[in-house]
C-alpha positions in Angstrom: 16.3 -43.7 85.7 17.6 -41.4 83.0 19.5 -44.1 80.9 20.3 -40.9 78.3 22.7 -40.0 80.8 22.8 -43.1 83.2 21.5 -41.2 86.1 18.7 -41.7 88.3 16.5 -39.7 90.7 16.9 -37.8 94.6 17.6 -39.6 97.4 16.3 -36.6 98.9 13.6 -38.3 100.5 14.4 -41.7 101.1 11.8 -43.0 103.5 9.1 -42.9 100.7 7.8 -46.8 100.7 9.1 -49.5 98.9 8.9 -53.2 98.5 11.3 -55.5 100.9 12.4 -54.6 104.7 12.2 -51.5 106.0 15.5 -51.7 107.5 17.3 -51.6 104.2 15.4 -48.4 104.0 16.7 -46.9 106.9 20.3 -47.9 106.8 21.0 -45.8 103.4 22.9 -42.7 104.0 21.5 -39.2 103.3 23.5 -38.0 100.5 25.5 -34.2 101.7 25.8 -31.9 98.6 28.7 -29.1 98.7 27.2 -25.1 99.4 26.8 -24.0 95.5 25.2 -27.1 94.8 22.2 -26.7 98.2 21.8 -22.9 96.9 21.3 -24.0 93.3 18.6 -26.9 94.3 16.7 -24.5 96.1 16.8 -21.2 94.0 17.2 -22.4 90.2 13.6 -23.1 89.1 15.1 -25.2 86.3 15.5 -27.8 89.0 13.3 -26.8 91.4 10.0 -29.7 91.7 6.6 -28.7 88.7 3.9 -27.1 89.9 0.4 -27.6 88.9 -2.4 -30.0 88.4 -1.8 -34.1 88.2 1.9 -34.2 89.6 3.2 -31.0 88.0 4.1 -30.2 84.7 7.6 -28.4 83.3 7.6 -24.8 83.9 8.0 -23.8 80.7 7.4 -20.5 81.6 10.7 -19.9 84.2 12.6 -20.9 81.1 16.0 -18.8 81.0 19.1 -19.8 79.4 21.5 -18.7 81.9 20.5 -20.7 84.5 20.9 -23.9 82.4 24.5 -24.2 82.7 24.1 -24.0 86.5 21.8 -26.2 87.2 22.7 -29.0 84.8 25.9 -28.4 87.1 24.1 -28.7 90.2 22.1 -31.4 89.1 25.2 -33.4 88.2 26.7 -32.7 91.4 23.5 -33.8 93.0 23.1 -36.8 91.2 26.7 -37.8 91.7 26.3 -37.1 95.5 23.2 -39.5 96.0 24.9 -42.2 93.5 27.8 -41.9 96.2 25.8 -42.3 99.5 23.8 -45.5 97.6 27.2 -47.3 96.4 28.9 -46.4 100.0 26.0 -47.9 102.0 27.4 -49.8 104.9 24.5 -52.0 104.8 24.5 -55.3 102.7 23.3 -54.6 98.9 19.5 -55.2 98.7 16.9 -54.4 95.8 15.6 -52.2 98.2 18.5 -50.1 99.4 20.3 -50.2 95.8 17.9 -50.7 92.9 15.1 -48.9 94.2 17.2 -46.3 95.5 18.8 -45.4 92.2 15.3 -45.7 90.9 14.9 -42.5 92.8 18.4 -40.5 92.5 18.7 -37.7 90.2 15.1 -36.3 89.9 16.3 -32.4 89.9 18.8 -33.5 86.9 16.4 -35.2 85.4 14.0 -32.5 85.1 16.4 -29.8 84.1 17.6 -31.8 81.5 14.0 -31.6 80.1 14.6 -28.2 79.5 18.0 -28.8 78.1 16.1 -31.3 75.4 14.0 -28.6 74.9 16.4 -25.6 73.6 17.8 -28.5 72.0 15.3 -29.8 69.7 12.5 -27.2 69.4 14.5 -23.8 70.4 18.0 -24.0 69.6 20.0 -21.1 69.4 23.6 -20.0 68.9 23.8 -19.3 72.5 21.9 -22.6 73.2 24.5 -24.4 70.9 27.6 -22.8 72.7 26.2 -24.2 76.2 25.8 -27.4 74.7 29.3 -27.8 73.0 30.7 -26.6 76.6 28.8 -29.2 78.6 28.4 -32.2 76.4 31.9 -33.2 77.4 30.9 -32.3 80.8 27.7 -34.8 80.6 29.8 -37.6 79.1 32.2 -37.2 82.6 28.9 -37.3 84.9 28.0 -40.8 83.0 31.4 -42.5 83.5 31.7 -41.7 87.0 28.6 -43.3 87.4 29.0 -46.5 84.9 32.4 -46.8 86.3 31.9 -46.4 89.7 33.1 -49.3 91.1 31.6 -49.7 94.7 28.3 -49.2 93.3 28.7 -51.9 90.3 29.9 -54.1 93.1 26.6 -54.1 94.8 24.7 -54.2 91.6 26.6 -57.0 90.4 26.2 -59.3 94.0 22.1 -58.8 93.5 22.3 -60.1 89.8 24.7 -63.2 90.9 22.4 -64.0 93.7 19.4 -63.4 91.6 17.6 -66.8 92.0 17.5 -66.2 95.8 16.0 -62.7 95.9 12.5 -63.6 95.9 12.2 -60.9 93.4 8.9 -60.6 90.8 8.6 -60.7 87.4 9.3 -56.6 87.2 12.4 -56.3 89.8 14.1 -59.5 87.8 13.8 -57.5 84.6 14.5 -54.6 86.7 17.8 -55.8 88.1 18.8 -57.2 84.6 18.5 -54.5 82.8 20.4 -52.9 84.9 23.3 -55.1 85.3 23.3 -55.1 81.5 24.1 -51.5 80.8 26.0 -50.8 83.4 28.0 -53.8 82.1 28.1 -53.7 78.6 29.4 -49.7 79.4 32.4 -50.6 80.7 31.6 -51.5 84.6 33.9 -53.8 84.7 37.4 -52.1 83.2 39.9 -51.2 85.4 42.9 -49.1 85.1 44.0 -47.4 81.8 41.4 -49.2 79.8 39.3 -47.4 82.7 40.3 -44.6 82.4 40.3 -44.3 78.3 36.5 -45.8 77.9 35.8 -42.6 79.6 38.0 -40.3 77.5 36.4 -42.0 74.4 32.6 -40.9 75.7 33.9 -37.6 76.3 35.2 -37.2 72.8 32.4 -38.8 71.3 29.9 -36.7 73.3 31.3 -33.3 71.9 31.6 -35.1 68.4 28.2 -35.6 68.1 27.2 -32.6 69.4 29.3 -30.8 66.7 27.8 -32.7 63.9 24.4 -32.1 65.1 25.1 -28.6 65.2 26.9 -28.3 61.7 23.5 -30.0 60.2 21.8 -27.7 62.1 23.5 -25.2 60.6 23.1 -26.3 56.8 19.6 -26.5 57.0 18.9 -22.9 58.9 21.5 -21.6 56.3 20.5 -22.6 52.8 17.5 -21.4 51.7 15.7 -20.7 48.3 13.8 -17.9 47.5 11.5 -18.3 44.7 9.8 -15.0 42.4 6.4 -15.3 41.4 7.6 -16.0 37.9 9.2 -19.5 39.4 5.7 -21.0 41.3 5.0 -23.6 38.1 2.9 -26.6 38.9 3.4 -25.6 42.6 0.0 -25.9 44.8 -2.0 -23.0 46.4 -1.6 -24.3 49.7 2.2 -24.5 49.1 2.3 -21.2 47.8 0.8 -19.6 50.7 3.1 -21.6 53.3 6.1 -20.8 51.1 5.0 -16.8 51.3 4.6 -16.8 54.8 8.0 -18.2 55.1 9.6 -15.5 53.7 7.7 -13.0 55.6 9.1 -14.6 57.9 12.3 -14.5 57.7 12.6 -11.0 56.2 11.6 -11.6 52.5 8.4 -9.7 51.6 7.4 -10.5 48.3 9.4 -13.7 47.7 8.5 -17.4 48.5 10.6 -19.4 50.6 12.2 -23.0 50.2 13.5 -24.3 53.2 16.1 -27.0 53.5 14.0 -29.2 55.4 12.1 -32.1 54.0 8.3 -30.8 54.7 9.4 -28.1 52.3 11.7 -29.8 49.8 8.9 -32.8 49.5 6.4 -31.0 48.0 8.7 -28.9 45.7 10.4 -31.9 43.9 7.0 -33.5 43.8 5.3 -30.1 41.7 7.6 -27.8 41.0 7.9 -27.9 37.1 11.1 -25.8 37.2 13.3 -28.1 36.8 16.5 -26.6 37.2 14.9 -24.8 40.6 14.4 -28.9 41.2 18.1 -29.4 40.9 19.2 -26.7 42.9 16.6 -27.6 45.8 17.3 -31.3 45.8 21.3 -30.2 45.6 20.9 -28.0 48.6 19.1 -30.7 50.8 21.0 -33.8 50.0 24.4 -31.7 50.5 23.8 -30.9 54.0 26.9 -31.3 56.0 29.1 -32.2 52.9 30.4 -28.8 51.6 33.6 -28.9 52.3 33.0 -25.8 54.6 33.4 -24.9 58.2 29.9 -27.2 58.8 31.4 -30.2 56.8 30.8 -33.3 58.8 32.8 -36.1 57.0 36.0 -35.3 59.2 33.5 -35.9 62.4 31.9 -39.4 61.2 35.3 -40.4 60.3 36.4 -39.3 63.8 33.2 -41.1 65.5 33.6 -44.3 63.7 37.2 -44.5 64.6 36.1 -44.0 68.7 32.9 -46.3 68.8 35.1 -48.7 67.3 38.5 -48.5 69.9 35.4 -48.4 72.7 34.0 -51.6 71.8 37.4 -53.1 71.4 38.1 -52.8 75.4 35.0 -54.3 75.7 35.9 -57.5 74.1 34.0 -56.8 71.2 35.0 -56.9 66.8 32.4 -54.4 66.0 30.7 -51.8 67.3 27.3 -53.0 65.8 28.2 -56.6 67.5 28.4 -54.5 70.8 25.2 -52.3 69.9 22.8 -55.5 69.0 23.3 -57.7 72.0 20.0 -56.6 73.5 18.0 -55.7 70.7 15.2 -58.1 69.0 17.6 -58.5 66.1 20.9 -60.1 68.4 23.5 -59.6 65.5 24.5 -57.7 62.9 24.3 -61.1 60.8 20.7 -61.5 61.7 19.5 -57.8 60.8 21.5 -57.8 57.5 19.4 -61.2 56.5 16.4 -59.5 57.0 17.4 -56.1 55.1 18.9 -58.3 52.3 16.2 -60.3 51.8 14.0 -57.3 50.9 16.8 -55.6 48.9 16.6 -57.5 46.1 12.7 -57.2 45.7 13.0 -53.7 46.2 15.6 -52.4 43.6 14.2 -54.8 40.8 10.8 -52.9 41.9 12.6 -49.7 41.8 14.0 -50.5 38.2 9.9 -51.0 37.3 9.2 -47.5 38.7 11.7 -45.8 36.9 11.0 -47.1 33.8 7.4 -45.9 33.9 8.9 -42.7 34.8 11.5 -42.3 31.7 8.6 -43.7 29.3 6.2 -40.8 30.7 8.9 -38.2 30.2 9.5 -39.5 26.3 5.7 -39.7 26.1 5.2 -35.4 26.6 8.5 -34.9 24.9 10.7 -34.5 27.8 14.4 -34.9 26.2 16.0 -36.3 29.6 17.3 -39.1 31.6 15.5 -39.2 35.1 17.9 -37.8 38.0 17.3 -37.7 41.9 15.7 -34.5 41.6 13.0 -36.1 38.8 11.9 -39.2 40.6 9.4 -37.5 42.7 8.1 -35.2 40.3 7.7 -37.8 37.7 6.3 -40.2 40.4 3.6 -38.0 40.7 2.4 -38.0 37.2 2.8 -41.8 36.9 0.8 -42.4 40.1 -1.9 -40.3 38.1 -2.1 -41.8 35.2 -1.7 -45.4 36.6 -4.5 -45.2 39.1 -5.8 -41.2 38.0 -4.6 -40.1 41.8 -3.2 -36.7 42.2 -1.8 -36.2 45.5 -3.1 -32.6 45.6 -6.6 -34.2 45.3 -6.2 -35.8 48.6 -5.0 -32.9 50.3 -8.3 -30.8 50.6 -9.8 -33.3 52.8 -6.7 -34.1 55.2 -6.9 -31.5 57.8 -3.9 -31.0 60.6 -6.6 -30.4 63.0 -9.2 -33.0 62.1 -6.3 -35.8 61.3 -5.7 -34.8 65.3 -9.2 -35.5 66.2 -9.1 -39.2 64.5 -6.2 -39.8 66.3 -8.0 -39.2 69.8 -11.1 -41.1 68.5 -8.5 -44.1 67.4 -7.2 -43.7 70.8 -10.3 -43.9 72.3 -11.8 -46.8 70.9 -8.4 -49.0 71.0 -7.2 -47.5 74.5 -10.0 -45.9 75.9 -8.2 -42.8 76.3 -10.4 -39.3 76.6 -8.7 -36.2 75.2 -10.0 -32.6 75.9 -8.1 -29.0 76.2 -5.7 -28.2 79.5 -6.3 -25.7 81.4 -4.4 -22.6 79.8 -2.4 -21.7 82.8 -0.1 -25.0 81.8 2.7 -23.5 80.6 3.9 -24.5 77.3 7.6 -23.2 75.8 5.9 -21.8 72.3 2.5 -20.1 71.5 2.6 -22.8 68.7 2.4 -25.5 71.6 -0.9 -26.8 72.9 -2.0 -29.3 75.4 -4.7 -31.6 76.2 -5.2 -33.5 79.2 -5.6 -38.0 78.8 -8.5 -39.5 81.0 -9.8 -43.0 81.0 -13.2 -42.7 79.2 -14.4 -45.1 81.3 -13.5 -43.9 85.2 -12.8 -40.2 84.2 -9.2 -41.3 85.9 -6.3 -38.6 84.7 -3.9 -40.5 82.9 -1.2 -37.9 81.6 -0.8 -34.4 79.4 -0.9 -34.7 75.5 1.5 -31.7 74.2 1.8 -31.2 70.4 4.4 -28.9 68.5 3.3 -28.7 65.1 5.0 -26.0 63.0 8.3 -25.4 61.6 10.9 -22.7 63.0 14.5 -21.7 62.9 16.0 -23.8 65.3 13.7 -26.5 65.2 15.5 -29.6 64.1 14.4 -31.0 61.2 11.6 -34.3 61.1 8.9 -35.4 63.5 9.4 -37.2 66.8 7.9 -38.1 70.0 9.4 -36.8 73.6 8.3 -38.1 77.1 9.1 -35.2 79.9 7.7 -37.9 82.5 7.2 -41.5 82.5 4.7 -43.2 84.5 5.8 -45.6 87.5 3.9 -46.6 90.3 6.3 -48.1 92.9 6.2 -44.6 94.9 3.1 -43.6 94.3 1.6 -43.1 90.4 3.2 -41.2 88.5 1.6 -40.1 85.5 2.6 -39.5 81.9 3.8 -36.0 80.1 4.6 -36.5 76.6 4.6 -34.6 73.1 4.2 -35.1 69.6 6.6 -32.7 67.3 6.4 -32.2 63.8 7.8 -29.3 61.0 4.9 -28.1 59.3 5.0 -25.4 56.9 2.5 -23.1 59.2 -0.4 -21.5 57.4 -1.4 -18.4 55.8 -3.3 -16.4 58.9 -6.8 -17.9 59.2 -6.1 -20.7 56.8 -6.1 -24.2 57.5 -3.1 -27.0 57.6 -3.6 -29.0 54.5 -1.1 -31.9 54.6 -0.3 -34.9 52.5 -1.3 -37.9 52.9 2.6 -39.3 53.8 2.8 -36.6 55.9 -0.7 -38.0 58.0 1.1 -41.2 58.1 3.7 -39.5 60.3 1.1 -37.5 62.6 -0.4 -41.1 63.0 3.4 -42.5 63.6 4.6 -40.5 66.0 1.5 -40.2 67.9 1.7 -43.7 68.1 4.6 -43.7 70.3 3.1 -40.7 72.5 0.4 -43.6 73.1 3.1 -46.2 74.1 4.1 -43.8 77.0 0.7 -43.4 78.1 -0.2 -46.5 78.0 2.8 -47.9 80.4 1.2 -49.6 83.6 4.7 -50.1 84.8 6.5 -50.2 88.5 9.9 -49.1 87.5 11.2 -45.7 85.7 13.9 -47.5 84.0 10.9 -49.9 82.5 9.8 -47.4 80.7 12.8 -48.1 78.2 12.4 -49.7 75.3 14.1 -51.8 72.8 15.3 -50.0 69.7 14.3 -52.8 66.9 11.2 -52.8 68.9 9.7 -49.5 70.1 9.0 -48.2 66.3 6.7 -51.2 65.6 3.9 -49.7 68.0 4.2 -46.4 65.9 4.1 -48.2 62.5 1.3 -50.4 63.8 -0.6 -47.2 64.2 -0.6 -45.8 60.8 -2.8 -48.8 60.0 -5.4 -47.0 61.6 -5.3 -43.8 58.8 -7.1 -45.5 56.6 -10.2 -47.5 58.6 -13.7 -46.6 57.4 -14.5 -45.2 60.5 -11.7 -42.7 60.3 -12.2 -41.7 56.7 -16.1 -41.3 56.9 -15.7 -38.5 59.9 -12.4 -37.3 59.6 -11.3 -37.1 55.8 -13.3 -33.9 55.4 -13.5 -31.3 52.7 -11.6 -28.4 54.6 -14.4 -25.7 52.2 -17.6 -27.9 51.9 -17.0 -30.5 54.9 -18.2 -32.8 52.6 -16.7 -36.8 53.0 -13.8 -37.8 50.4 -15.9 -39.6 48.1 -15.3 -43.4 48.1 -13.8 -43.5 44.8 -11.0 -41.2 45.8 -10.3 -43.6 49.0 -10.4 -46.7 46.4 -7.8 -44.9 44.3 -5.9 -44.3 47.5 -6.1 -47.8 48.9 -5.2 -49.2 45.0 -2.3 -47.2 44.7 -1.4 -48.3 48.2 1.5 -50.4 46.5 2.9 -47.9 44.2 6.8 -45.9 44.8 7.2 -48.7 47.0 10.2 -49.4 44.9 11.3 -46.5 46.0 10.5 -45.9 49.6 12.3 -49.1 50.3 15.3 -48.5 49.0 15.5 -45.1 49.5 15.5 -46.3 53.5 17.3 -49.9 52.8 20.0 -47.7 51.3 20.9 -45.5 54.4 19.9 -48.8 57.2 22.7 -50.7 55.2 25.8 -48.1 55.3 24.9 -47.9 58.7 25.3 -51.3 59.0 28.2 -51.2 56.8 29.8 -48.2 58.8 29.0 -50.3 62.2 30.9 -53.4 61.2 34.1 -52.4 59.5 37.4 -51.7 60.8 37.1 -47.7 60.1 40.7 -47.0 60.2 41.7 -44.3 57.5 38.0 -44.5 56.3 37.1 -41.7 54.1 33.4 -41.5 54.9 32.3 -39.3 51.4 34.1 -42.3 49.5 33.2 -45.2 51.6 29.5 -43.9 50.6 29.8 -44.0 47.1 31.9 -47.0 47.2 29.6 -49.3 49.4 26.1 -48.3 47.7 27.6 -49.1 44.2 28.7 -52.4 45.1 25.1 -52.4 46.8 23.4 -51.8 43.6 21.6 -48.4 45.2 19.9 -47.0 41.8 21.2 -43.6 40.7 18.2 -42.1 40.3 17.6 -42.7 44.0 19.7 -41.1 47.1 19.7 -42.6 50.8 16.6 -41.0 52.4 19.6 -39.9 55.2 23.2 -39.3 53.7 26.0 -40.1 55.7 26.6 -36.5 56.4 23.1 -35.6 57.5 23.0 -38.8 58.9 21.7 -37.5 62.9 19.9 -41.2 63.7 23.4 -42.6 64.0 25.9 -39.7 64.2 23.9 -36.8 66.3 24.0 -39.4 69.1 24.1 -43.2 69.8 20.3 -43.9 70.1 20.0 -45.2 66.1 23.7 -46.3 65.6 23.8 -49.9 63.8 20.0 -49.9 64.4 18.6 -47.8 61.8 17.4 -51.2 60.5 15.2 -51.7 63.1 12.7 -49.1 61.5 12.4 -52.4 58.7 12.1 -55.0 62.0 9.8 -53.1 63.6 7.8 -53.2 59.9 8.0 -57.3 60.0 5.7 -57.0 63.3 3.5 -54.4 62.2 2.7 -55.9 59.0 2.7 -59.7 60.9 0.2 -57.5 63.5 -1.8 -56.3 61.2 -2.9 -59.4 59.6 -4.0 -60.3 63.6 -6.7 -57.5 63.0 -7.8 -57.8 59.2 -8.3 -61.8 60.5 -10.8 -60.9 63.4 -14.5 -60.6 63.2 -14.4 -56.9 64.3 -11.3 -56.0 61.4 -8.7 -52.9 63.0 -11.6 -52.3 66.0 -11.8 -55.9 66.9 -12.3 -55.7 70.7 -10.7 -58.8 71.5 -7.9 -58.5 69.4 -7.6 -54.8 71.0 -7.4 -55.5 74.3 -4.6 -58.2 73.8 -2.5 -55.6 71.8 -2.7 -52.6 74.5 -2.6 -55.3 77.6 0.4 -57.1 75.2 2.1 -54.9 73.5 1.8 -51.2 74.6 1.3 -51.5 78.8 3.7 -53.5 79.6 6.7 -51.1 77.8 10.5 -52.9 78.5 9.0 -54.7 81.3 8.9 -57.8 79.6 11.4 -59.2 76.9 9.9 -58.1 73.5 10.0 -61.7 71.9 7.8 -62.5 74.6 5.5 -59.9 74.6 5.1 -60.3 70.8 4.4 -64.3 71.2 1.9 -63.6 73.9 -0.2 -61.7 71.5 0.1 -63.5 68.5 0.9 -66.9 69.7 4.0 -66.9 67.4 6.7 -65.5 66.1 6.5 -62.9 63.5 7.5 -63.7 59.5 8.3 -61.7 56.7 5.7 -62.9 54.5 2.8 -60.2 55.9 5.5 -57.3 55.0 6.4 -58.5 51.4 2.6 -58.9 50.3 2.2 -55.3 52.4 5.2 -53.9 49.8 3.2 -55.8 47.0 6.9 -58.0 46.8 7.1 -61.6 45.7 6.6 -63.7 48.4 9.3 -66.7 48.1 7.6 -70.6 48.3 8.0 -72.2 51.7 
């Protein structure tokens, strides 16, 4: 089941095998679709079944724009069509002849909306964006009249009440629960007007968050700086020859090209020793979508707020983050603001350290200024070199896009057993940037999914890294195996030159394919198991990065992109010394944008003014002016682009407690981060089972306990308070 959406998969087929009688099979109705909707299904190849190798993959190839609208159309009506046959079933409700079946309605949508995700994230274009404004209204409708559907919450709700006498296993309870739970806690059970405006309100909020999206979208395509060679000061080669090919790029021979996206603005505040250039960059980024101009977006948060909260309210609920938490690790808003406070204070008082060091460094070369937001990196750089003598740009020859990707299929091999090598080329991909690899089992040679990765930067590419799944695996019709991808926004190289990144930036590559490993890891029955828990699922990401810096990964894959020669082990000790150091800042930088979220989440937002509720919240937080929120409420997408992050930014901290807690699991066994014991119990634990099994309990049954905060505070190199 597509929970984005709330739909599910084709009843097209119904007499595929399942578990239970085979009379509950045969009584469900074939579901009739109307003439446009039959001619669309079986002439638009957006929703027309993949071809190729292992189950199909995405025909990347057939993509055309103007057959999106029409098929997301037709798949809607489709969907809607087989939701209607399952909830009209004359036969008594079963697990079988409801859950299963919704299990399998709305495969055509689902794989058009692939495509959709697609233009959205990686190609977007002003013709893209006008479709998307036009139907995210249009998707909200198709969710309602599923979630509010009342015959068919009727028969999901007699299955959960009669639970106990089902006979069902372990994976059909969770199965069943999880989805009475959504369907419940999205307004199932309202009747009437309050009905009927719950629906209105996703409808609103739908093209709301599409328009901010777009607007930020906007201000980061549309603000860019263009540097003369006179203006390249303290900048690095590498840097210089990205930045160049930029602006070739987009249309500016000669010049060099700033970006307003983080993999460029990153390393300009960190070298760039034009400092007014500095301000103007650092302006330019952190102003995104709060310009008072036709892309402003503090009308739209304002807007959003006011909706999530009246939405909640005919729910039963005070706040919108009380309504968010119920099934998250977390459980309240009181319970993740303990935990985010009681690293707050550790944090800024480290922060105050950091800057400090900074301002005495400045006064030390002469520097007649106070550190601002646009110093802190640059002046973090030279104190991190002259603390521990560890220049970032010294770390950079040796860490390689393409080797970094080869320790990440060795790290996957020797935790997962997982075997990477090139797809065939006649996969299609949706960018010549995009390649693919094929997953085998090392050990059976069994195909286990497609590896995609999208590694460079371009105009309409939204900004960040992130993972995407275009299939999840199930099993209960037959296996069905894993596509996912990896995305990132590098700066691509100068022709014939290679990717050097920093060592943050490998953190991420290790991050996010962390969670591509999740999804091929999933040994699941159930689609809809495949979900995850949003305070949980970025701990098995996290708890990858720990991998970056094993011996075994440094010695053959920390290599001198001209001389191929090791990093030598006094740079790694630097590294791993200095492993401590801006964490001041890194903390609060993030503490400061989970908190407003928080803040925003749990406050009556009538007349809120979000530019002044900012500024107003994070100085009665403390939040150091030298430091910004890594996301300001204006660029803010985790929470205002869509629901998926909303009152959980926080869990990105949560998921930290586990990692760090998880960690300690492997530095405490014999064989350290490739213990083979402790190995098998975190893939069989942690990573196979995905949303099958309540994420307290799957953390307990690897550790034998609850996590504690004490593994992340010494991590942070924070006090640890007496027991």
């Amino acid at each position: 089941m597509r929970w984005k959406y709330m739909a599910t998969a084709s009843l097209l087929a119904l007499t595929v095998a399942a578990c239970g009688p085979a009379e509950d099979l045969t009584t469900v109705p074939a579901a009739v679709y109307d003439e446009a909707t039959t001619a669309q299904l079986t002439s638009n190849p957006l929703l027309a079944e993949w071809a190729g190798p292992n189950g199909g993959q995405p025909a990347f190839d057939k993509m055309d724009l103007a057959q999106l609208k029409p098929a997301m159309e037709a798949g809607m009506a489709a969907s809607l069509a087989e939701i209607d046959a399952i909830a009209n079933n004359p036969a008594k409700a079963s697990f079988e002849n409801t859950i299963l079946a919704m299990e399998r309605a709305g495969k055509p949508f689902d794989r058009t909306m692939t495509y959709y995700s697609i233009w959205g994230s990686n190609l977007s274009t002003p013709d893209f964006r006008a479709i998307q404004t036009e139907m995210a209204p249009k998707l909200s409708e198709y969710q309602s009249k599923i979630t509010q559907n009342a015959a068919l919450f009727a028969r999901i709700k007699a299955l959960h009440d009669d639970a106990a006498n089902l006979k069902l296993t372990p994976h059909q309870a969770r199965l069943l629960k999880l989805v009475y739970d959504r369907f419940q806690l999205n307004g199932a059970e309202l009747t009437g007007e309050k009905r009927e405006r719950y629906a209105a309100i996703n409808a609103e909020l739908a093209e709301l968050h599409t328009k901010f999206s777009n607007n930020l979208l906007a201000d980061e395509e549309g603000w860019v700086t263009y540097l003369t060679p006179k203006q390249l000061g303290g900048l690095p080669a590498s840097f210089v020859a990205s930045s160049k090919a930029a602006a070739d790029e987009l249309g500016k021979p000669g010049q060099y090209a700033i970006t307003n996206t983080r993999s460029s603005i990153d390393p300009f505040l960190t070298y760039s020793t034009e400092r007014a250039l500095r301000e103007q960059v650092w302006r330019n980024f952190y102003s995104r979508g709060d310009n008072g101009d036709a892309h402003d977006n503090n009308a739209v948060i304002a807007q959003i707020l006011k909706l999530r909260h009246e939405r909640v309210q005919l729910l039963g609920y005070a706040t919108y983050a009380d309504w968010q938490l119920q099934d998250n690790m977390a459980k309240s808003p009181a319970e993740a603001t303990a935990l985010m406070e009681a690293v707050w204070a550790p944090a800024v008082v480290r922060a105050k350290e950091e800057i400090a060091d900074m301002q005495a460094l400045a006064a030390s070369e002469g520097a007649k200024i106070t550190i601002e937001p646009w110093d802190y990196r640059f002046y973090a750089e030279k104190v991190r070199k002259a603390k521990y003598d560890l220049d970032g740009e010294q770390q950079k020859p040796y860490l390689q896009l393409d080797k970094l990707r080869e320790a990440m299929f060795y790290v996957a091999g020797e935790l997962f057993g997982f075997a990477f090598a090139p797809a065939p080329e006649t996969i299609p991909v949706f960018h010549p940037d995009v390649k693919i690899w094929e997953v085998t089992d090392k050990a059976s040679g069994k195909h286990v999914g497609y590896w995609y990765l999208d590694p460079y930067a371009r105009q309409g590419k939204r900004s960040g890294a992130w993972a995407s799944g275009y299939r999840s695996y199930s099993t209960f019709d037959g296996p069905v195996t894993t596509l996912v991808s990896n995305n990132s926004n590098f700066v691509k190289p100068a022709p014939g030159e290679p990717l050097l990144i920093s060592y943050d930036d490998a953190e991420t590559f290790f991050h996010e394919f962390g969670h591509a490993l999740h999804g091929l890891s999933s040994s699941v029955e159930y689609p809809t198991l495949n979900g995850g828990v949003r305070d949980y699922t970025e701990f098995h990401s996290q708890l990858l990065e720990r991998w970056l810096l094993t011996d075994q990964v440094v010695d053959k894959y920390f290599r001198h992109y001209q001389t191929g020669e090791p990093m030598p082990k006094e740079l790694i000790d630097k590294i791993n010394k200095a492993a401590t150091f801006n964490q001041g800042f890194q903390t609060v930088e993030f503490l400061g944008s989970a908190i407003m979220d928080m803040r925003y989440h749990t406050v009556d937002p009538t007349n809120l003014d979000p530019r002044a509720f900012e500024k107003d919240e994070l100085a009665k937080l403390g939040m150091p002016k030298e430091i910004p929120m890594r996301h300001r409420s204006t660029q803010f997408g985790h929470i205002f682009s869509s629901e998926g992050y909303a009152a959980g930014y926080y869990g990105y901290l949560w998921a930290d407690v586990l990692t760090s807690d998880a960690a300690e699991a492997f530095r405490e066994a014999p064989g350290g981060f490739y213990d083979k014991e402790v190995g098998k119990r975190l893939v069989a634990d942690l990573f196979t089972v995905r949303n099958a099994v309540d994420p307290n309990e799957a953390y307990r049954a690897f550790r034998g306990r609850d996590a504690t905060r004490d593994a992340l505070l010494r991590d942070r190199g924070f006090p640890v308070p007496a027991r």
